[in-house]
Steps between C-alpha positions, in 0.01 A plus 500: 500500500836373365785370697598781755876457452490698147540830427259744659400880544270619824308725625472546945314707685473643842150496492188567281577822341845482694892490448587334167828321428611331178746244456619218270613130629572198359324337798196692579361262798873544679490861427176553626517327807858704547344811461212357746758396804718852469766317392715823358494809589358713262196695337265218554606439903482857526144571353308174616499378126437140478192414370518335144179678273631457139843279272528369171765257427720513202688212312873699571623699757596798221130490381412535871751752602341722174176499614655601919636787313217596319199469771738687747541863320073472455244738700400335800132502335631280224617245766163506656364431243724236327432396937140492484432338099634205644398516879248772584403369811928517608503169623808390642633235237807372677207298706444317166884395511416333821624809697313590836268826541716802570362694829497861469723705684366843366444765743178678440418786691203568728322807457407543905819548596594122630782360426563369134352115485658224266293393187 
């Protein structure tokens, strides 16, 4: 991996299969761990999106800002699979920037009736 303070385009999820959020930064391991401690308020703090499954860094900013533009007005299926080319096993990568594991906070529901556990 190059230098994290370049240009970069991501990919987060919720989950496997979950939420998706793209972005752009020109610091992807501060943005990351942002998105990972709530730090706005926003789409991602709202849907449990933080895990990091899938960037490509650019040489500018414009060159990465183009590409933003053009992953976010695909099919989600395209972004799974763009996702899953590079990481099929949706590994967290923001551990390989030296970021701790993310605990899940998804609800998933129990089909006896209890209440909901935590995953």
């Amino acid at each position: 991996m190059r230098d994290v303070f370049q240009p970069a385009v991501y990919i987060l999820a919720s989950h496997k299969n979950g939420t998706l959020y793209t972005g752009v930064t020109s610091d992807l391991l501060t943005r990351v761990w942002k998105h990972r401690a709530d730090y706005h308020r926003g789409f991602t703090r709202t849907y449990g999106v933080k895990r990091l499954l899938w960037f490509e860094q650019h040489e500018t900013m414009e060159a990465a800002i183009r590409r933003e533009k053009q992953i976010k007005i695909w099919l989600r299926a395209w972004k799974v699979r763009l996702i899953e080319e590079a990481n099929p096993g949706w590994r967290d990568l923001a551990l390989d920037l030296g970021l701790e594991p993310e605990v899940s906070t998804r609800v998933v529901s129990s089909p006896d009736g209890l209440p909901p556990s935590r995953e």
